[in-house]
N, C-alpha and C positions, 0 to 999 in steps of 0.2 A: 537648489532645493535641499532642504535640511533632511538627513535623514532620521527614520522616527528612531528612538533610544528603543534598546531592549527592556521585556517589563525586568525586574526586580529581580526574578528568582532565575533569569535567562542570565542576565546578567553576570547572580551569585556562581552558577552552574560554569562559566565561560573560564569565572577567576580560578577555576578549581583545574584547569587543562593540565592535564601529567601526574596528577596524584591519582594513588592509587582507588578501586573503584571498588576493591570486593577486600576482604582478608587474603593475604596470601593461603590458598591451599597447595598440599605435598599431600600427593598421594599413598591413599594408606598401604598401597600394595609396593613391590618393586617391579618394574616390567617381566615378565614370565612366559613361562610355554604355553601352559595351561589357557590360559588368557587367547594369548595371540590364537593358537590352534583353534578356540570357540569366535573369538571374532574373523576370523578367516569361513568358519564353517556358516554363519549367520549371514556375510556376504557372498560367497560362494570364490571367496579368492584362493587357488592353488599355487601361485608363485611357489617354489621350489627352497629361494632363499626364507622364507617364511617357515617352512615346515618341515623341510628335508634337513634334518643335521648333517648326513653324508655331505649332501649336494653344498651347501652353506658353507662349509669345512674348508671345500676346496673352492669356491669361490673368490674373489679378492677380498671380500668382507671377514672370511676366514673361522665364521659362525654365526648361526641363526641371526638376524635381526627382525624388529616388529615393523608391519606395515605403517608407512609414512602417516596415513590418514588416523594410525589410532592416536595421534598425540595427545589430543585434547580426551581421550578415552580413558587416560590413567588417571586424571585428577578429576573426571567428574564423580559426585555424590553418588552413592545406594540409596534407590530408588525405598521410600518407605512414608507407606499410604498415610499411615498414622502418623507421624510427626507434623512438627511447625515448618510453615515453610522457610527456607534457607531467607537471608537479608538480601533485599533485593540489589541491585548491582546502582552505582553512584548516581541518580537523576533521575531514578523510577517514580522516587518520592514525589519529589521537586513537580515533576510531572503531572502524577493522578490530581495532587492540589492545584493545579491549574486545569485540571478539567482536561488532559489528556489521559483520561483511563484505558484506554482500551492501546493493547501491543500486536506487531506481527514482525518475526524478524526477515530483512529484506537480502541483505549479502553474507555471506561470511568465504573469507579465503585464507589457504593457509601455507605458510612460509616455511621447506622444510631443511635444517640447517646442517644436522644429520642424523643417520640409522639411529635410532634408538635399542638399545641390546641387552637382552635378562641381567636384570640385577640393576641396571639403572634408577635410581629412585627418582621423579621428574617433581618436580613445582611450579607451578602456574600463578603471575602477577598478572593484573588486569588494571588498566589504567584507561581513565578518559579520555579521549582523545581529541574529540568535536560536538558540540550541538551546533543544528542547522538552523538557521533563521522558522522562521514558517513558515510552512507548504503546502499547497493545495493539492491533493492527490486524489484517484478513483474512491480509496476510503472514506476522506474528510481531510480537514484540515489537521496537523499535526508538527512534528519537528523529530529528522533525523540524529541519531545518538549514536556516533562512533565508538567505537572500545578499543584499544589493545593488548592483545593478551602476548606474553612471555613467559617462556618455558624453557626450565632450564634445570640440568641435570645435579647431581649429589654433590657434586665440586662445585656447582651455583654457575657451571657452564650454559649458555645458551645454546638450546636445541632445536628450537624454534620458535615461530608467531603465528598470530592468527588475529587476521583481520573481522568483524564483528558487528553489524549495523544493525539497528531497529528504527521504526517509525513507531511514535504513540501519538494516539489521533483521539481528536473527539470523535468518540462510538455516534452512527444516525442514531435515532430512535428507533426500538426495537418493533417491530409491524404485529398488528396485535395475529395473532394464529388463525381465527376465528373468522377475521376479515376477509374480503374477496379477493384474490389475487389481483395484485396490481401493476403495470408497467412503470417499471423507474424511466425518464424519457431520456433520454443523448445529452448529454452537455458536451458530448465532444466525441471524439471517433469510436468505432466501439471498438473494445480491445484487439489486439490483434497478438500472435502467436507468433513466439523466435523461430525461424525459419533460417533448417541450416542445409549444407552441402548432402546431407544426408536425408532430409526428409522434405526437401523442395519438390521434389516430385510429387508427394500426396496431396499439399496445398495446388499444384499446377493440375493435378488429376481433378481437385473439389470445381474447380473452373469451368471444367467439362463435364461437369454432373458425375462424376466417377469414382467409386471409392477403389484406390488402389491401394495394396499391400506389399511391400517387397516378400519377394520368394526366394529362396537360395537356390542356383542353377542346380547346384552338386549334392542336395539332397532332398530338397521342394520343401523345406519346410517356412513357413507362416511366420512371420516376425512383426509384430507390432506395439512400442512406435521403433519407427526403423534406425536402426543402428549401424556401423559399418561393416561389420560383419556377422554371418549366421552363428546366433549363440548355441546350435546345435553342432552343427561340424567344423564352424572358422572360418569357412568361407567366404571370402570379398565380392564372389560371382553371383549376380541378382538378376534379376527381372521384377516389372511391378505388374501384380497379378489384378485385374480388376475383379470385384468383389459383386454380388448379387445383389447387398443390403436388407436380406432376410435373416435374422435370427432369434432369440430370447433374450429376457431379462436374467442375465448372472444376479450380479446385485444392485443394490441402486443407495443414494443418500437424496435426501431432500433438504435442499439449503437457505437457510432465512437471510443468514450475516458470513461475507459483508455485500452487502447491494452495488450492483455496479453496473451503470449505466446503459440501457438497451437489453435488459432481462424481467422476465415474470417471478415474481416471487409469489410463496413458497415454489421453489423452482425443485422437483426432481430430475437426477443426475443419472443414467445408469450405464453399469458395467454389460454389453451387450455380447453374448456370443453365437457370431454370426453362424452360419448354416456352414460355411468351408473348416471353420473351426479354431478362426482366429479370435479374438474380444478387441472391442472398442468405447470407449467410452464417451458419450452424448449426450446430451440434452433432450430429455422428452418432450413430446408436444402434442397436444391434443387428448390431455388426459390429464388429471387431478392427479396429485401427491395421494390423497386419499385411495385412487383408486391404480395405482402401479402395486403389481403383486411381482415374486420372484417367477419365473417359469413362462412370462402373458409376453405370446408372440408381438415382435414389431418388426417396424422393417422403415428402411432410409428414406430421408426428404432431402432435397438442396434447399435450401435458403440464402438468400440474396439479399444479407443484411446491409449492405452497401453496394453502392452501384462496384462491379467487379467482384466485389469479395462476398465470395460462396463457402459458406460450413453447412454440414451435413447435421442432420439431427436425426431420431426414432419420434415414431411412431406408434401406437396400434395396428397393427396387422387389417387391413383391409378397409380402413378408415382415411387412406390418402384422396 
C-alpha cells in the first residue's frame, strides 16, 4: 500500500528541519538580583542559594545563582499592549494557510546545563525540529510542531534547552451564544484525569461517593489538590478527611471552546468554597450560565459518567 505524500507546504516545512525558527534573541537585561528576588517572591520560592548572599558565599556554588526555571525568563519580550505582535515562530504561517488556525501549547521541558549567575548575558536560538503527520485529537484534527530552543551564555556557552510543542488544529465551529445548550456526544472515552501517588486517594474516595481532602496530621490544615507535603508546616503526615459537599460559589468561568466530547455547553465552571474551608473546583449542573451568581449556595453530586468512573460536580443547594 502506497503511502499518501505530504501536501505541499508539509512537505516545504519538513525540508526546513534545523534552521533556525525565530531571530536570535539576547536578552536586554544581564541576569540580576533584582530580578531573581521578584521572581522568587511571585512564586513563593525561598531557596537560600537564591537570596541569601551570606548563605550562597559559602555554599559550593560560592555566590548567588538564579533559579533553574528562570531560563527562558531573561530572553522573553516586555509585555506591551500597544505594539505589533512579535513574528510568529517558523510554521505558524505555513499553518493558519492551511486552515490550521487555531493553537494550544501541549508540552514544554526544560534541560538545565548550569546555574545561571548575575552578570551572565543569556541568548536564546530556536530551531525546528518536527512537524507531525496529522492527527485527530479531542480538539480536532491538526498537526504537532516541535521547537528547540538553546541558550547560551556571553562566551556563546551553552546553558541550557528547552523542549517546546504546539498542536494547530482546525477550530469546530464557534456555537452560536444565543442557542440552547447542547450535548457534544462521546466519540470516545471521556477524558480522564493523571492520577498520581499523591492524589490516588481522592479519585479511590469519588468511587465511594466521597469527597476527600488530605489533612496534615501535625497541624489539620486543608490542602487541595493534594500535594506531598503540607504547604503550611512541611509536613509528610496526612490523613484524607472526608468532606460534607456543602458550600458557595467563590468564582466561576463559563466555557464555549474548546468542546470536548461528553459536556454541556455553554458549560459553567466554578471555584467552590466548601463549608470546612477548603475550594474545589467543578462543574455546575442543574442551573444556566445565566443564572450562576458569586455567593448562591450548592452542594455535591456523584456522577457516573462511565460505568466505574465517578466525578463529583455542584449543584444548587436543595435542588438534588
Amino acid at each position: 500500500m502506497t503511502a499518501t505524500p505530504a501536501p505541499d507546504w508539509l512537505a516545504s516545512l519538513r525540508r526546513r528541519y534545523g534552521e533556525l525558527a525565530a531571530p536570535v534573541r539576547t536578552a536586554p537585561d544581564p541576569v540580576n538580583v533584582p530580578m531573581i528576588r521578584r521572581w522568587c517572591e511571585a512564586m513563593g520560592e525561598h531557596n537560600p542559594l537564591y537570596l541569601d548572599e551570606a548563605f550562597a558565599r559559602a555554599s559550593p556554588h560560592g555566590g548567588l545563582v538564579a533559579p533553574p526555571a528562570m531560563l527562558e525568563v531573561w530572553t522573553m519580550q516586555r509585555f506591551r499592549p500597544d505594539a505589533e505582535l512579535a513574528r510568529p515562530l517558523m510554521g505558524l504561517n505555513d499553518m493558519d494557510a492551511a486552515g490550521f488556525t487555531a493553537v494550544v501549547a501541549t508540552d514544554l521541558a526544560q534541560e538545565y546545563v548550569r546555574y545561571l549567575r548575575p552578570g551572565d548575558l543569556v541568548t536564546q536560538r530556536v530551531y525546528l525540529q518536527e512537524v507531525s503527520d496529522e492527527k485527530r485529537t479531542a480538539l480536532g484534527a491538526g498537526h504537532f510542531l516541535d521547537y528547540r530552543y538553546e541558550f547560551s551564555d556571553q562566551h556563546g556557552e551553552l546553558v541550557g534547552r528547552m523542549h517546546f510543542r504546539i498542536l494547530k488544529f482546525r477550530p469546530v465551529p464557534v456555537a452560536d451564544p444565543v442557542a440552547p445548550a447542547r450535548e457534544v456526544r462521546p466519540a470516545h472515552a471521556h477524558p480522564r484525569p493523571a492520577i498520581t501517588p499523591d492524589s490516588e486517594f481522592f479519585w479511590d474516595g469519588l468511587k465511594r461517593r466521597e469527597i476527600l481532602i488530605r489533612s496534615c496530621r501535625d497541624c489539620g490544615h486543608l490542602h487541595h489538590p493534594p500535594g506531598p507535603m503540607c504547604p503550611k508546616c512541611h509536613s509528610y503526615e496526612w490523613l484524607a478527611r472526608p468532606m460534607g459537599g456543602r458550600g458557595t460559589v467563590h468564582s466561576y468561568v463559563v466555557v464555549h471552546q474548546p468542546q470536548l466530547p461528553g459536556f454541556t455547553y455553554p458549560l459553567p465552571v466554578a471555584l467552590v468554597e466548601l463549608e470546612e474551608g477548603v475550594r474545589l473546583v467543578g462543574n455546575l449542573r442543574g442551573v444556566s450560565a445565566a443564572e450562576v451568581r458569586i455567593g448562591m449556595a450548592v452542594e455535591a453530586e456523584f456522577v457516573e459518567v462511565e460505568p466505574g468512573y465517578v466525578l463529583y460536580a455542584f449543584r444548587p443547594a436543595g435542588t438534588a
